[in-house]
N, C-alpha and C positions, 0 to 999 in steps of 0.2 A: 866648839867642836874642833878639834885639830885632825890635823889629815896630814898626809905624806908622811915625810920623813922625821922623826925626833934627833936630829943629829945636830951640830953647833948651828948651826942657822935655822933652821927650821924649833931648834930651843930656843935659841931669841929671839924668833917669831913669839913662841907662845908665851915667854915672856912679856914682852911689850904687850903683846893683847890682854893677857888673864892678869897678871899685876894690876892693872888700872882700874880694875875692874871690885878689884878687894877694898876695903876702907870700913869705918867704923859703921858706917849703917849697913855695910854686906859683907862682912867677916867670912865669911863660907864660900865655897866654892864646887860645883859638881862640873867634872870634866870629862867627856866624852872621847874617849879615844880609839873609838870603832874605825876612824879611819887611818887609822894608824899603822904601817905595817916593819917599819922601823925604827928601833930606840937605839941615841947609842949614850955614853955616859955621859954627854952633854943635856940628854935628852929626863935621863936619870937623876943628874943634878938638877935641872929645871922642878921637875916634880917635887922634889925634897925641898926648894927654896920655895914655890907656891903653898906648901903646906907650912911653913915655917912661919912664913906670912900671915897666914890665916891665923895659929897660935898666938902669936903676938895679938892679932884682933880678939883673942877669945873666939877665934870659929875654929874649920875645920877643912879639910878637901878630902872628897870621896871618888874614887875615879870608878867609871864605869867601861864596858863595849871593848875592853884589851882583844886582840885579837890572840893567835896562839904565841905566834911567834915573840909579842912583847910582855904578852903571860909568863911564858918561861925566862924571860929576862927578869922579870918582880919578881920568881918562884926564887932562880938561882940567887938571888940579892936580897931576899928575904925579909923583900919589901909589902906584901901583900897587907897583912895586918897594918903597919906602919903608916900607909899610903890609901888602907880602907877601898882597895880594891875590890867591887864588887860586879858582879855578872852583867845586871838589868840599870837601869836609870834609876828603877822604883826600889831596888836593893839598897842604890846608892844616898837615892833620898831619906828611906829608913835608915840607913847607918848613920848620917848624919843628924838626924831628930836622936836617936838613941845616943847620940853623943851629948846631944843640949846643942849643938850648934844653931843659927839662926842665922 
């Protein structure tokens, strides 16, 4: 779950934690970014290198909880498909099974 700020520190926060976390027996990833209330392109590229990640594993990341404000930063970026932005947790965890991910 990330909280605060998405901006160059608080992305290599979320870096260090969720990277670790990926590997050949957990390919996938579901991220919760309800507490989120600021994204900036540091925060942006973060997102784009954990699902990069996940490909390479054969998985996937499905974000969930965008608040408005970081909504409209995916909307303008035209990241939402890309990034499998989804509303609910349980949205998220379906997009990822309708992926194949595991």
């Amino acid at each position: 779950n990330a909280a605060g700020r998405l901006d160059v520190h608080g992305a290599t926060h979320l870096w260090e934690v969720a990277s670790v976390r990926l590997g050949p027996g957990s390919p996938s990833m579901l991220l919760d970014l309800s507490g989120v209330d600021y994204i900036s392109s540091a925060g942006v590229s973060t997102l784009v290198r954990l699902l990069s990640r996940c490909r390479q594993l054969d998985g996937s990341l499905a974000i969930f909880g965008c608040g408005p404000r970081v909504r409209l930063v995916m909307e303008v970026l035209m990241l939402e498909a890309v990034l499998n932005i989804c509303d609910t947790a349980a949205a998220a965890r379906q997009r990822l099974r309708d992926l194949g991910a595991h």
